[in-house]
C-alpha positions in Angstrom: 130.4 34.7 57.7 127.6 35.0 54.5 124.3 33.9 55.2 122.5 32.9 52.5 118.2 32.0 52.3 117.5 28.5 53.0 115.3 26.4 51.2 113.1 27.2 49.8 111.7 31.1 50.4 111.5 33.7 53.5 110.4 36.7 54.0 112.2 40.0 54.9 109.8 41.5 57.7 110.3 45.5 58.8 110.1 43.8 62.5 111.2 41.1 64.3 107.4 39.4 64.1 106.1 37.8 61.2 102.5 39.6 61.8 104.5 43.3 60.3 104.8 44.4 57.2 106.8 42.0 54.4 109.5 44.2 53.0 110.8 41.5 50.8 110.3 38.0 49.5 113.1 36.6 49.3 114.8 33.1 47.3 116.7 30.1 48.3 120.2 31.2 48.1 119.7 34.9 47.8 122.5 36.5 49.6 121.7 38.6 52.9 123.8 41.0 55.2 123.7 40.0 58.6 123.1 43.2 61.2 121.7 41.7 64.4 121.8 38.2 65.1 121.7 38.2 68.9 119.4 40.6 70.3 116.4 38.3 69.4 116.0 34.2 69.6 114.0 34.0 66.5 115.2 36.6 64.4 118.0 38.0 62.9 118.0 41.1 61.5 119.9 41.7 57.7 120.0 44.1 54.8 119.0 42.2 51.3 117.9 44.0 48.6 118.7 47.5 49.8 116.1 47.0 52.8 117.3 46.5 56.3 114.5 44.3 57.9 114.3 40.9 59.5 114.1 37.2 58.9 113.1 34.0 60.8 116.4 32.4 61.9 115.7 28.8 60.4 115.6 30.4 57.4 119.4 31.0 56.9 121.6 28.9 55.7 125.9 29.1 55.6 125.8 27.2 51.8 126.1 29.2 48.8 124.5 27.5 45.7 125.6 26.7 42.0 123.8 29.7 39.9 122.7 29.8 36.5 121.0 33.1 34.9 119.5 32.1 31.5 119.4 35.6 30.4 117.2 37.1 27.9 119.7 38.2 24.9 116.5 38.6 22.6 117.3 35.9 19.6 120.3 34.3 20.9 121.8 32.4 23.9 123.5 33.5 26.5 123.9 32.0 30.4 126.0 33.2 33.1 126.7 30.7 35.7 128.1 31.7 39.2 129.8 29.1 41.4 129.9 28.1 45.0 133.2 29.8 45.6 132.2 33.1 43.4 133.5 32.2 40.3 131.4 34.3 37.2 131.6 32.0 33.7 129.7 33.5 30.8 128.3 30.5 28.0 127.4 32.7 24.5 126.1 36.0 25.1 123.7 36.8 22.7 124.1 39.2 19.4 123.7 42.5 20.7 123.8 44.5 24.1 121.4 42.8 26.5 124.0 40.7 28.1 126.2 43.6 29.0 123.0 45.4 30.1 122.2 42.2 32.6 126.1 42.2 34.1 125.5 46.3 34.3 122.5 45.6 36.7 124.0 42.0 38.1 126.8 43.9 39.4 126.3 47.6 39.3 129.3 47.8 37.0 128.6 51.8 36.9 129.8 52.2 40.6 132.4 49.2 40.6 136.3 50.8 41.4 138.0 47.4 40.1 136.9 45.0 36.9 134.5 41.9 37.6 136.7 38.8 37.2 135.2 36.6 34.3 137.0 33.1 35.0 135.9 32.2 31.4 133.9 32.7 28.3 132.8 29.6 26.5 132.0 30.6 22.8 129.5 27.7 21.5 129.9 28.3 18.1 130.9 31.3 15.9 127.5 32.8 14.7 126.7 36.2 16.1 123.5 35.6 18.0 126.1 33.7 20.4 129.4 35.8 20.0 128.4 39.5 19.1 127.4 40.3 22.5 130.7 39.2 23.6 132.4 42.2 22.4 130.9 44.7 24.7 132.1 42.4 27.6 135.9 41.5 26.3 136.1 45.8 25.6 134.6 46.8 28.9 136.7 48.4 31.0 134.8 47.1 34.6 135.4 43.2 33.2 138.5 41.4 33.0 138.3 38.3 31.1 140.7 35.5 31.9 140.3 33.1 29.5 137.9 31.9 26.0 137.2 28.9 25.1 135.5 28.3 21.1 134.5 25.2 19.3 137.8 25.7 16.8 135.8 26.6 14.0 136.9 29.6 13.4 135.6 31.8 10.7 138.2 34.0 8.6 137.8 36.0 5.4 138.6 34.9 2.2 136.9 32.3 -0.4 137.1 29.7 2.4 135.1 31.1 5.5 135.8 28.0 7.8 139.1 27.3 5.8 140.4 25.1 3.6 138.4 21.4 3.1 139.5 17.9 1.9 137.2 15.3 0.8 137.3 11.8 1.7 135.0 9.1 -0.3 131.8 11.5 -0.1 132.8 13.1 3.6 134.4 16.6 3.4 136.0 17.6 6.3 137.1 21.6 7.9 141.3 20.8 8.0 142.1 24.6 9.5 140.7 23.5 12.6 141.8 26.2 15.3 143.0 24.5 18.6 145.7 26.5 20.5 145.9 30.4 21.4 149.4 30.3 19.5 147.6 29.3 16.3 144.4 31.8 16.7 147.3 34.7 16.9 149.0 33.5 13.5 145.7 33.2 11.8 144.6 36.7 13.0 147.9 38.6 13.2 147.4 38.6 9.4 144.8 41.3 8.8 143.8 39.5 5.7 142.2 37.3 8.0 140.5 39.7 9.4 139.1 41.7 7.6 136.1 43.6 8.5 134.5 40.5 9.9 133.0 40.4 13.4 134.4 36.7 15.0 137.6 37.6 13.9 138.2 40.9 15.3 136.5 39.8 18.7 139.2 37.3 19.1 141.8 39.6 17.9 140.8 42.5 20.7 140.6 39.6 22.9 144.3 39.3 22.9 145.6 42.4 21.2 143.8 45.0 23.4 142.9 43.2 26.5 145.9 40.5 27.0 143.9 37.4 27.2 146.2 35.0 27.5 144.6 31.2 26.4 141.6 31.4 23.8 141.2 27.4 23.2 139.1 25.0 21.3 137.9 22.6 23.9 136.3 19.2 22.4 135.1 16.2 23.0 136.8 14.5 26.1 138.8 18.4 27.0 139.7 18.5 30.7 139.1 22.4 31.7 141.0 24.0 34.5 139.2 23.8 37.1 135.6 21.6 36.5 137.3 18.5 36.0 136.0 15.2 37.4 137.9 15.5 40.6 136.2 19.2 40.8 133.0 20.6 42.7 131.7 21.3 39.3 132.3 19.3 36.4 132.4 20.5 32.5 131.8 17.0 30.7 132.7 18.2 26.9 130.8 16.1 24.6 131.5 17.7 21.9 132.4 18.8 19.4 133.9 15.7 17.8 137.0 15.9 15.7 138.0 13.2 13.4 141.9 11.7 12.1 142.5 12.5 8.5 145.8 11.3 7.3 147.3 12.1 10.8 145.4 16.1 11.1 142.2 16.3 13.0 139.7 17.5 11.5 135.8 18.5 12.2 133.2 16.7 9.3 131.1 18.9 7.6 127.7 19.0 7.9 126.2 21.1 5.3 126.1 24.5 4.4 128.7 26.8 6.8 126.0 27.5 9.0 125.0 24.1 9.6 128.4 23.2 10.1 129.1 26.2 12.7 125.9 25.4 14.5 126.4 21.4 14.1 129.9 21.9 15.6 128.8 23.9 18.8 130.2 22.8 22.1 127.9 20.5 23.8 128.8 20.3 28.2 126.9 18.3 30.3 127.6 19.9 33.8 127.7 18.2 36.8 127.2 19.4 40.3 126.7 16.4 43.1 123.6 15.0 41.6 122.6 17.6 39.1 123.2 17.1 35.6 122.7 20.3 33.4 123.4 20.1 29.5 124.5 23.1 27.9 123.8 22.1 23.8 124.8 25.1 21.9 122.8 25.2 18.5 123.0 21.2 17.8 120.7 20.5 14.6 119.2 17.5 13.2 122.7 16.6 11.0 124.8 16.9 14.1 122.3 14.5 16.3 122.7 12.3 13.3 126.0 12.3 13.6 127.1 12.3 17.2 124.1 9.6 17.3 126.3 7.3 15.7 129.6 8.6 17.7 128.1 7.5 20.6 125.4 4.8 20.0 127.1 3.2 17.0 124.0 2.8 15.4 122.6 5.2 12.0 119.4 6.3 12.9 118.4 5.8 8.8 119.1 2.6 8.5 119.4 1.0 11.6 116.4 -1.8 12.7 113.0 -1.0 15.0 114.1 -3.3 17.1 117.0 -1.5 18.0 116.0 1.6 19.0 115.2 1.4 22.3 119.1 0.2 22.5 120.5 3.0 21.2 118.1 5.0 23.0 120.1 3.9 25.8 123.3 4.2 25.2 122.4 7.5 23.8 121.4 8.5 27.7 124.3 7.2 29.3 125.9 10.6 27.4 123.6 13.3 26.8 120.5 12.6 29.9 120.3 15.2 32.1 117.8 17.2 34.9 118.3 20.6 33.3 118.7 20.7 29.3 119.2 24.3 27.4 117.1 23.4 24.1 118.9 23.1 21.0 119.1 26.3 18.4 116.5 28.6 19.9 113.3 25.9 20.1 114.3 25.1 16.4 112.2 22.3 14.1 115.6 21.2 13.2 115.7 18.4 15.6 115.5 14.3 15.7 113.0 12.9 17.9 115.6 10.3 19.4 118.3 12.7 20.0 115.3 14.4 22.4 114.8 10.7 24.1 118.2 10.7 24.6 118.2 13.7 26.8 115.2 13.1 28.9 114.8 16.0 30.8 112.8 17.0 33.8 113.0 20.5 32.5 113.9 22.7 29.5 115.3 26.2 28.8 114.6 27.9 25.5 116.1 30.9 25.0 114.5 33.2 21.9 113.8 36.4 21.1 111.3 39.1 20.1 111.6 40.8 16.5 113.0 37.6 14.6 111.6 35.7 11.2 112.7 32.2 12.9 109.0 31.9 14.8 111.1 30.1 17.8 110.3 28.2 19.8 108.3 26.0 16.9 105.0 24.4 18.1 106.0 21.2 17.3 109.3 21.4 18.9 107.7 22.3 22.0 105.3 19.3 21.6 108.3 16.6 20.9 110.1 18.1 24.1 107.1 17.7 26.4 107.0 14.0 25.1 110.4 13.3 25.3 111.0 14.5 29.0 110.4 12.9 32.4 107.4 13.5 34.7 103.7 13.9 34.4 104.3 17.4 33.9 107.8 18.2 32.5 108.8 21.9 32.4 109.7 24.0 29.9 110.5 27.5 30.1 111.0 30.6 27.2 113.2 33.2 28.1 110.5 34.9 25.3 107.7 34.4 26.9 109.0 35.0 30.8 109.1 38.7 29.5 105.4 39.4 28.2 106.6 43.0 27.6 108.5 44.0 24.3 112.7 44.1 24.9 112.4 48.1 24.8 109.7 48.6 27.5 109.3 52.4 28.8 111.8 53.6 25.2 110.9 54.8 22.5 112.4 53.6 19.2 113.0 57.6 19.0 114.7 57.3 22.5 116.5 54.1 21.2 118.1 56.1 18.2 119.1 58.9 20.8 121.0 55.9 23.0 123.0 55.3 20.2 123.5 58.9 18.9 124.5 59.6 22.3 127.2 57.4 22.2 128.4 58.5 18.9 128.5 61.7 20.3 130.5 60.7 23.1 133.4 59.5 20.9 134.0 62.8 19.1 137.2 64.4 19.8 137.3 67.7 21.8 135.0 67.4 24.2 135.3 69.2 27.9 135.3 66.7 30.9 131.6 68.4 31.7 130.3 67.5 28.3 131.4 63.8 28.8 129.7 64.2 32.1 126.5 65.7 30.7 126.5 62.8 27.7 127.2 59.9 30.3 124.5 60.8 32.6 121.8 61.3 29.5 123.5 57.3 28.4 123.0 56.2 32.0 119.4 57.1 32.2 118.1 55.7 29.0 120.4 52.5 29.6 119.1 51.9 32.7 115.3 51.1 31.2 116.9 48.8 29.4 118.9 47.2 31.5 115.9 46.2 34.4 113.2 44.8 31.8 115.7 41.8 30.3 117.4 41.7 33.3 114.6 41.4 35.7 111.7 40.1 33.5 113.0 37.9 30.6 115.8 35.6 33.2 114.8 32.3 33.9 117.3 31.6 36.9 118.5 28.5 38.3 119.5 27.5 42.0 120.9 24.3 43.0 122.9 22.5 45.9 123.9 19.4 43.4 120.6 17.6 45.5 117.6 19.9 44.7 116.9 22.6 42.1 114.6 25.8 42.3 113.5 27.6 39.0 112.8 31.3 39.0 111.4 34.1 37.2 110.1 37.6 38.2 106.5 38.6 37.9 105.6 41.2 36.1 104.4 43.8 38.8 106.0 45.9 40.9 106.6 43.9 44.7 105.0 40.5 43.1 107.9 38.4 43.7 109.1 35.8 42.3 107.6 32.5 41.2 109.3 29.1 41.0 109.5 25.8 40.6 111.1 22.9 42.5 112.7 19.9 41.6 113.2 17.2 44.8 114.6 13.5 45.1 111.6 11.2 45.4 111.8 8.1 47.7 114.1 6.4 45.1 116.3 9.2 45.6 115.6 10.7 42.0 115.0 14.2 41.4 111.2 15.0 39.9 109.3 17.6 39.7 107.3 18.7 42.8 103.7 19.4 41.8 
């Protein structure tokens, strides 16, 4: 049977006494290989980490836990969450390669002999610093993808990049709103669709070249397969929110396309016993407006003082949560109240390095601190986890040779030992790469739907981790354990 670390640390000693040398130090829920659990009363004696060594016997536990890796894309989002049973479901996955780079080391893709099952990708919202790191995963031949889901806005070339639009007094509203897999085909089987565009051709290879069979909008009120309500894990889709226009729904716009894409993204508040975790996507200050008054019914322009604090609560009764993911990258794009309504214990921002954005702002740092629980509520930067820049022990000469190297590799004509000889200069230089965001930018998650453990690796060889813990109080709810 597994063993797993119980609650909340141990550490892997090279002999059964806790006065020898520490070989590791190891996490709640950090999965261990059991060799010798008889031979001493005490101890049992595992492999974890590549060491063989041994830990104190109280500190094992049969319980896996809910995982979630906040990964450090650079400028983007991206999450991969790992169930109790092993299930592996990716939410956005950054612009570029870092994501892939983080499943590479995750998993040891290089040595795998059959493809890492993905049982979804959820696609918040269709602009590349979500999506374009996607397409090294849906085109990797150790990963099979099962399913996609997207927030139906669905961007296609042409004068119209979100489709066609109706207006309705002074509302316009997106009408080509893209729910079913059988409608994304029609749209995209038409290269004119297409085009040269990014989003479009990721969905297309999706289908076309790698036979996923359902890529779905899921909105506001969606039952997903799986983390329904009668589920261990619940997906709670809150939005996005589509509206009835003369009998076709339809998603309001909010601006300019890129507020609408970002306003639109797919908001899930996950549940896990008594954990609540909300997933936000890139929600800005015109989509809080709006799915204020969704919720609440109350307009946060117009509405009376002495009103807030009621729609301050009905507000919670959707959005509050242990465990938010901040809105758009620690943008200033924010309203206050839509932070009240979330009321955190803690918060992940997830930014990057060489970017013109200055995330996460000051002042949206500031109005997340006073918006959350606790004397001290947390909040954590994937960006500043990782005090070293993204390309750590590379040289931007060595970075240009990563990618001519792989140019290289897709010439025509080469022997099986030139491949070889290409591959292995690729796997070296990848490999930097792939330890300093996987190792050093990850803020990771642990919890058994009753307590919660935040992580992130120190930045020294053999430091260890440290973390943070979140535990019931005597009213049975969770705080922040200083």
């Amino acid at each position: 049977m597994p063993k797993y670390i119980a609650y909340p640390e141990a550490r892997q000693f090279e002999n059964p006494d806790t006065g020898s040398k520490v070989l590791n130090k190891l996490l709640w829920g950090d999965f261990v290989t059991v060799l010798d659990e008889t031979s001493n009363a005490d101890f049992v004696k595992i492999r974890c980490r590549g060491d063989e060594g041994w830990v104190q016997r109280a500190k094992l536990q049969d319980e896996k836990l809910l995982e979630i890796c906040f990964v450090d894309v650079g400028q983007g989002d991206g999450c991969l969450l790992v169930t109790p049973d092993d299930k592996f479901i990716l939410v956005d996955a950054g612009k570029d390669e870092n994501m892939v780079r983080f499943l590479n080391w995750r998993f040891n893709l290089k040595k795998k002999t059959t493809p890492l099952p993905i049982e979804m990708l959820i696609i918040t919202h269709s602009d590349e610093d979500h999506y374009g790191g996607f397409s090294k995963i849906i085109n990797h031949d150790k990963i099979e993808v099962k399913r996609i889901y997207h927030n139906g806005v669905v961007e296609r070339t042409g004068t119209d990049l979100l489709g066609p639009e109706i207006k309705v007094g002074s509302i316009k509203y997106l009408t080509s709103v893209i729910q079913t897999t059988t409608e994304l085909k029609t749209l995209f089987d038409d290269p004119a669709n297409r085009g040269r565009k990014k989003y479009p051709k990721l969905m297309h290879d999706a289908y076309h070249k790698r036979g996923v069979g359902t890529i779905e909008m899921i909105k506001k009120g969606a039952s997903v397969a799986g983390y329904t309500s009668a589920d261990a894990i619940h997906f709670e889709v809150l939005a996005p929110v589509t509206e009835t226009i003369n009998t076709t729904e339809c998603l309001r716009v909010l601006g300019n396309d890129g507020e609408t894409k970002n306003g639109h993204s797919i908001v899930i508040r996950l549940h896990y016993g008594n954990v609540k975790i909300l997933l936000s996507g890139d929600l800005n200050e015109k989509s809080q407006h709006f799915l204020t008054e969704h919720y609440t019914d109350f307009n946060p322009e117009t509405m009376q003082e002495s009103d807030v604090q009621t729609m301050i609560t009905e507000g919670r009764k959707v959005f509050e949560c242990h465990v938010a993911k901040s809105c758009h990258h620690g943008s200033d794009h924010f309203m206050d109240d839509f932070f009240s309504f979330i009321n955190p214990i803690a918060t992940v921002i997830s930014s990057g390095d060489s970017e013109t954005h200055t995330h996460p702002r000051p002042e949206t740092l500031g109005a997340i601190g006073k918006h959350s629980r606790g004397k001290r509520p947390l909040i954590f930067s994937t960006e500043l986890a990782r005090s070293t820049l993204e390309r750590k022990g590379i040289s931007l000469v060595d970075y240009e040779a990563l990618k001519a190297l792989n140019a290289e590799l897709r010439q025509t004509g080469l022997t099986t030992e030139q491949k070889n000889i290409i591959k292995g200069k690729i796997t070296k230089l990848e490999s930097t790469l792939e330890r300093n965001v996987a190792v050093y930018g990850m803020i990771n998650l642990r919890t058994d739907g009753k307590k919660v453990m935040f992580a992130q690796k120190k930045e020294q060889k053999d430091a260890g981790y440290i973390y943070w813990l979140l535990e019931p109080n005597a009213q049975g709810e969770l705080e922040y354990k200083i």
